[in-house]
C-alpha positions in Angstrom: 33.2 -5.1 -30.0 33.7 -2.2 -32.4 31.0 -0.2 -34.4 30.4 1.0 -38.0 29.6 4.1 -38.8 26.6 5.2 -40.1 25.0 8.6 -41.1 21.8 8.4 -39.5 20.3 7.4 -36.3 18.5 3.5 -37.0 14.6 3.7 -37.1 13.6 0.2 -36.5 12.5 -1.2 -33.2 15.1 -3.2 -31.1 17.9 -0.9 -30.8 19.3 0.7 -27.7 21.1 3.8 -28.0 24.0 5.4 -26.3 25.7 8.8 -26.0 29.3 7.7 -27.7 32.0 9.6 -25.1 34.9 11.2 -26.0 37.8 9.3 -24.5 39.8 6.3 -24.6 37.8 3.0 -25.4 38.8 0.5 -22.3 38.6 -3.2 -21.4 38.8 -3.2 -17.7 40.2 -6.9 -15.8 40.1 -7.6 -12.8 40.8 -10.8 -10.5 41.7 -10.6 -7.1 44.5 -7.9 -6.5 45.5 -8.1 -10.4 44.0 -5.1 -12.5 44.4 -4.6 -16.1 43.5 -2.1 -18.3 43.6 -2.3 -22.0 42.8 -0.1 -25.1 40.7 -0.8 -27.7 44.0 -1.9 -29.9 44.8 -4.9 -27.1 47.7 -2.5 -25.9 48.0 -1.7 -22.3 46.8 1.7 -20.3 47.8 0.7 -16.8 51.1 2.9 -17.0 48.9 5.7 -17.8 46.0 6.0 -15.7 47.6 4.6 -12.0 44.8 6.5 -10.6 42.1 4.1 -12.3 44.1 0.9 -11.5 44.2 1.6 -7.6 40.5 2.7 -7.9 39.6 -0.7 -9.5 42.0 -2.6 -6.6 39.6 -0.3 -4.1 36.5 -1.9 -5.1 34.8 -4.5 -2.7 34.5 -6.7 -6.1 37.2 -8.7 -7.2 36.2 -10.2 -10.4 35.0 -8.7 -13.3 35.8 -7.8 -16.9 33.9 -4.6 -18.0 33.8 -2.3 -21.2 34.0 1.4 -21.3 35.6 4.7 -21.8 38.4 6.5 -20.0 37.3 10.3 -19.9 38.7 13.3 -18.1 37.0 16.3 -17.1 38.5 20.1 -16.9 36.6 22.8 -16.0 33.1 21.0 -16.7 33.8 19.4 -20.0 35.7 16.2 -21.1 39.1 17.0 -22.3 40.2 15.0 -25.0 43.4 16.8 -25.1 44.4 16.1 -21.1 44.0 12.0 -22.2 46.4 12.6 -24.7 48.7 14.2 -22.0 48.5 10.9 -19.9 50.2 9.3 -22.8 53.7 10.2 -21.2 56.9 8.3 -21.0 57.9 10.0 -17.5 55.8 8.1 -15.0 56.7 10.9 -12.4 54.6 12.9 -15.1 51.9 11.0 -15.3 51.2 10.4 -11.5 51.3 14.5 -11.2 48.8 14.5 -13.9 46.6 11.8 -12.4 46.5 13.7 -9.0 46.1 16.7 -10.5 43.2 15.8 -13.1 41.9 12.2 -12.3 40.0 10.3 -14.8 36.9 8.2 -14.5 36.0 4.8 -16.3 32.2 5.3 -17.6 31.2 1.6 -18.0 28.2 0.3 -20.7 29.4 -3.2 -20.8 29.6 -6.4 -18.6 31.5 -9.0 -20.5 32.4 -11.4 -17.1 30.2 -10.7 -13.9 31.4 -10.6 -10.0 30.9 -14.2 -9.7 32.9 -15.2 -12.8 30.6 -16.0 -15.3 30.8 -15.0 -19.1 28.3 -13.0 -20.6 29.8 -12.8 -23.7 26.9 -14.8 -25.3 24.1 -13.4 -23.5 22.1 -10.4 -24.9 22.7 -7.1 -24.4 19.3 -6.4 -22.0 21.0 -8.9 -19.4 24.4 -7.7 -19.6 22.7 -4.4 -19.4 21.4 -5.8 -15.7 24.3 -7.7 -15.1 26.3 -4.2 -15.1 23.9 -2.1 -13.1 23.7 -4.7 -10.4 27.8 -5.0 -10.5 27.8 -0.7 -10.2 25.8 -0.8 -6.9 28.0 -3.2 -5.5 30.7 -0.3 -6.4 29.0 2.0 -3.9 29.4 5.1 -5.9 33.1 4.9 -6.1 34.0 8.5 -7.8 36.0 7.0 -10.3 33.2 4.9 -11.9 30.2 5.9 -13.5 27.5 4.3 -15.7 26.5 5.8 -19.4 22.5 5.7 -19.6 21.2 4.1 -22.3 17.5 5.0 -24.4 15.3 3.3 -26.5 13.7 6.5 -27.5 15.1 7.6 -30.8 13.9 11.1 -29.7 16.3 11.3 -27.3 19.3 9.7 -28.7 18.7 12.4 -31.6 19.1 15.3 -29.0 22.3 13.5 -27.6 23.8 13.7 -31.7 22.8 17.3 -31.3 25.3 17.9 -28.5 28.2 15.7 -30.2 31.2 17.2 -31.4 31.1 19.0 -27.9 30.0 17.5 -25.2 30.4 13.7 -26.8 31.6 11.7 -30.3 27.9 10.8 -31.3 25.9 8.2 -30.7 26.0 4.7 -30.3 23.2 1.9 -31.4 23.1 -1.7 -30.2 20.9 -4.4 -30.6 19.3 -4.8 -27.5 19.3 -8.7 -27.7 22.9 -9.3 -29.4 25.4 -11.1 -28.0 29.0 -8.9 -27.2 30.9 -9.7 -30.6 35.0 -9.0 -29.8 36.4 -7.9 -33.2 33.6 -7.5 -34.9 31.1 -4.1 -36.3 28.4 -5.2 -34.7 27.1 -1.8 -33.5 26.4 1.4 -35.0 28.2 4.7 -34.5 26.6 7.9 -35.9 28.7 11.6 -35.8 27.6 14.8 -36.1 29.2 16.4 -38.8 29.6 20.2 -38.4 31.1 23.1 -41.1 33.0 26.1 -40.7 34.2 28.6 -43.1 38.0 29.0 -42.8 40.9 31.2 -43.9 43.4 29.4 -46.0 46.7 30.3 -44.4 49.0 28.4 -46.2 49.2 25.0 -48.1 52.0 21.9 -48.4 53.0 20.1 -51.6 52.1 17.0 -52.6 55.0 13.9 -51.8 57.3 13.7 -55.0 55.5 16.8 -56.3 55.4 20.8 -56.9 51.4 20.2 -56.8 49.1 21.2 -53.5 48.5 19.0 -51.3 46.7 20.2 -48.6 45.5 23.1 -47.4 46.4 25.1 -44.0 43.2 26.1 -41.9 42.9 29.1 -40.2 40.8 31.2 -37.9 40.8 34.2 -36.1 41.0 34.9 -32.4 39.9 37.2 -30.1 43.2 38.8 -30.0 42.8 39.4 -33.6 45.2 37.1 -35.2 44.7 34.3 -37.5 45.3 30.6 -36.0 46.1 27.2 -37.7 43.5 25.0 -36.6 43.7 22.1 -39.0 43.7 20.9 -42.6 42.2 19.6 -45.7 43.4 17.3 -47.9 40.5 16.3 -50.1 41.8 18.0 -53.4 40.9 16.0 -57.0 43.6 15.3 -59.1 41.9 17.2 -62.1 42.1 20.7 -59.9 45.6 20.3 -58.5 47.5 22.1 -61.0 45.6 25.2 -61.1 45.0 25.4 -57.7 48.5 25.4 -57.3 49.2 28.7 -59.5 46.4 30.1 -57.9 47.5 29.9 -54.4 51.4 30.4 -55.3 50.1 33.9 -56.8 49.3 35.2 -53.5 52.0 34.1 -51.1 52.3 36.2 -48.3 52.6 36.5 -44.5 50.3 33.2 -43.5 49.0 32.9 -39.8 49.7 35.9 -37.4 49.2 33.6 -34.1 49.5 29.9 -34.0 51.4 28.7 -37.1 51.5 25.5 -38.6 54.3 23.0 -36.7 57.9 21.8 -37.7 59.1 18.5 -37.4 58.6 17.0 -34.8 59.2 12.5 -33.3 55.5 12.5 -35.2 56.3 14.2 -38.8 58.8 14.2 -41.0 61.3 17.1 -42.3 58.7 17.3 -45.3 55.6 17.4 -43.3 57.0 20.5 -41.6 57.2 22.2 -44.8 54.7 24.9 -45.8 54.0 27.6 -47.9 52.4 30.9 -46.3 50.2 32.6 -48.1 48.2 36.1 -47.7 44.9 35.7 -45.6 42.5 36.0 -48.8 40.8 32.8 -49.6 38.1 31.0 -47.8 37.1 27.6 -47.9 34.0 25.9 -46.3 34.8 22.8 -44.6 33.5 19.6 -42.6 35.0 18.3 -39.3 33.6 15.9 -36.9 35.3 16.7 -34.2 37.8 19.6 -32.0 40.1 19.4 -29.2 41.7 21.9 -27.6 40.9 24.9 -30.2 42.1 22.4 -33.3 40.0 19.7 -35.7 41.1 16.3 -34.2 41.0 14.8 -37.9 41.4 16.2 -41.0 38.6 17.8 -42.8 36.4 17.6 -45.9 36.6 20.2 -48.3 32.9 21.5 -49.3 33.5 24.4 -51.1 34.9 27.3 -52.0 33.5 30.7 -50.6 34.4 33.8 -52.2 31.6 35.8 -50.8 33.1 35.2 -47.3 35.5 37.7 -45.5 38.4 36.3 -44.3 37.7 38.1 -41.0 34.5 36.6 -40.6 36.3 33.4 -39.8 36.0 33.5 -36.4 36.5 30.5 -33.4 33.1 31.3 -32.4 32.0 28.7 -35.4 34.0 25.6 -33.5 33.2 26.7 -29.4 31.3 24.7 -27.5 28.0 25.9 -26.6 27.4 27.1 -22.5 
């Protein structure tokens, strides 16, 4: 069952709410000594989390299919970024990484209970006790856990206040719908957040000499500025000056971190970049950062002249203690 995104947290009465993790969505199977774990896209996951399949083999239930997220946790915080490390084609690789940084399966969902029965049609409040009764069974296996849930729109509120670091927002459900497969029938609401970065450099459009996007940058504690990202929501009606404007101050571009070359992701022209001097700042919006970068690209929200490129720090996009 997949969500649509909203902007604000749902008012009426009848819906539950739920912190939206930051991991890999995952349909877990199980029947006797056959586990299966599958993403969100139908694709498996089993290659990549062998720590989570033997877990699931461990339990003293052998039937079930459940719904949840695949998260991993690095010096007290879920790391996106050591999921996407999982996604290796050495399995030697992956099974140091598993020992090394195991993962947990944080379940909302029961979609086929220990004795076998669907519960695809039932409503969520009984799934809801179908699941919690199913997790003691699990006898607090570490690998498990169970996401709370909250009525209270107070509190999921304060759980959208933390997203964008501690979680990916929050999630509403109808507390008596049925589990939908394929379809939006929940709600998913992000916290957006802004931060005022250097431009460092910019590509060309495809086919063009125009801008495309622009290179994001901040500055470290060591003092030098990093690519962190980029923005790509230029009109059509602004491209052509934009373009003299930034081609007039070409220039060194980022000190540290610099923007990548092709690689088995890009292209030979998505490596390609102009530097340009660390003078202009923009104001953006992201949703979301892993590992010091934004995981998506941003919206431009402005320009800001007033702003000094040095001001544009990474203490706009840390985590809060």
């Amino acid at each position: 069952m997949e969500a649509k995104l909203v902007e604000e947290v749902p008012r009426e009465a009848g819906w539950r709410f739920e912190p939206k993790w930051d991991g890999f969505r995952c349909l877990a199977f199980r029947a006797g000594d056959e586990v299966a774990l599958r993403a969100k896209s139908g694709k498996p996951l089993d290659r990549f989390f062998p720590d989570v399949v033997e877990a699931l083999k461990a339990l003293p239930v052998e039937r079930f299919v459940l719904d949840g997220e695949l998260t991993i946790e690095v010096d007290g915080r879920l790391s996106f970024e050591a999921l996407q490390m999982r996604l290796h084609p050495a399995e030697s690789r992956v099974r140091k990484l598993a020992a090394e940084q195991p993962a947990t399966l944080t379940l909302f969902d029961c979609l086929l209970d220990g004795k076998g029965r669907s519960l695809l049609d039932a409503p969520l409040s009984t799934r809801r006790e179908e699941l919690e009764a199913l997790f003691k069974r699990f006898k607090g296996a570490e690998v498990m856990g169970l996401s709370p849930y909250t009525e209270d729109r107070d509190q999921a509120c304060r759980w959208l206040d933390e997203a964008g670091f501690v979680m990916d927002g929050v999630v509403a459900k109808r507390a008596d719908g049925p589990y939908a497969p394929g379809e939006r029938a929940m709600l998913k609401i992000k916290k957006i957040r802004t931060a005022d970065c250097v431009v460092g450099g910019f590509r060309y459009q495809q086919g063009t000499k125009q801008v495309g996007s622009l290179l994001l940058g901040l500055y470290g504690d060591d003092g030098k500025l990093h690519h962190v990202g980029f923005t790509s929501t230029i009109t059509n009606a602004e491209r052509a000056e934009l373009t003299k404007r930034l081609e007039a101050v070409r220039g060194e571009g980022f000190s540290g971190d610099a923007p990548g070359g092709p690689s088995r992701w890009s292209t030979e022209r998505t490596g390609e970049w102009v530097a340009l001097k660390p003078e202009l700042v923009v104001e953006v919006r992201y949703d979301q950062v892993t590992g010091g970068r934004f995981r998506h690209g941003t919206r431009l929200v402005r320009w800001r002249p007033d702003k000094a490129p040095r001001q544009c720090t990474f203490e706009q996009i840390r985590p809060p203690a």
